[in-house]
Phi, psi and omega in degrees: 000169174227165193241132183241116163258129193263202173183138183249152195239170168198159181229158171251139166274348166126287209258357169208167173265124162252160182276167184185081204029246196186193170220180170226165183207144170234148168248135212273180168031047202262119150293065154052296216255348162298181202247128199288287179312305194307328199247010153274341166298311184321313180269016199297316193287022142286314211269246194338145162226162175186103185226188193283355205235357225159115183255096199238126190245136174310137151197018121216169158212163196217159157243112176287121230250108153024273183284018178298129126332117183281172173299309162321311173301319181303312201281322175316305202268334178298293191304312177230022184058358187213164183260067169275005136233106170286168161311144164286135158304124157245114156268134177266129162306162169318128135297031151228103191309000000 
């Protein structure tokens, strides 16, 4: 299985943060019986930003089954037949310290 994360972006405008969608990110070879929270903390600094001008924040995950398609991936195949920007890859450290 892999595991899909997902993210709200933001931008600053001077005077408010506008949203401005997200990403999706997958982590490969993820086991059903791992502890889930634990390898979405691991990859958070891979992920996240937070500079004066930009925001991007974790806000769900999930576990997928190895050939799920994010919506993006989807449309991508419906349009143009072929998937040129897939979900980002996170590779994750050992959980064993």
């Amino acid at each position: 299985m892999k595991l899909l994360i997902t993210t709200q972006v933001y931008e600053n405008y001077g005077y408010r943060w506008k949203p401005k969608g997200g990403n999706d990110y997958v982590v490969r070879d993820v086991d059903p019986c791992d502890m889930i929270d634990v390898i979405v903390d691991r990859v958070r600094s891979q992920i996240e930003q937070d500079n004066d001008s930009y925001q991007e924040t974790i806000i769900g995950h999930s576990l997928v089954a190895d050939d799920y398609l994010t919506e993006f991936e989807q449309s991508q195949l419906e349009y143009e037949g072929k998937i040129t920007y897939p979900a980002r890859e996170i590779l994750v450290d050992s959980l064993v310290d």
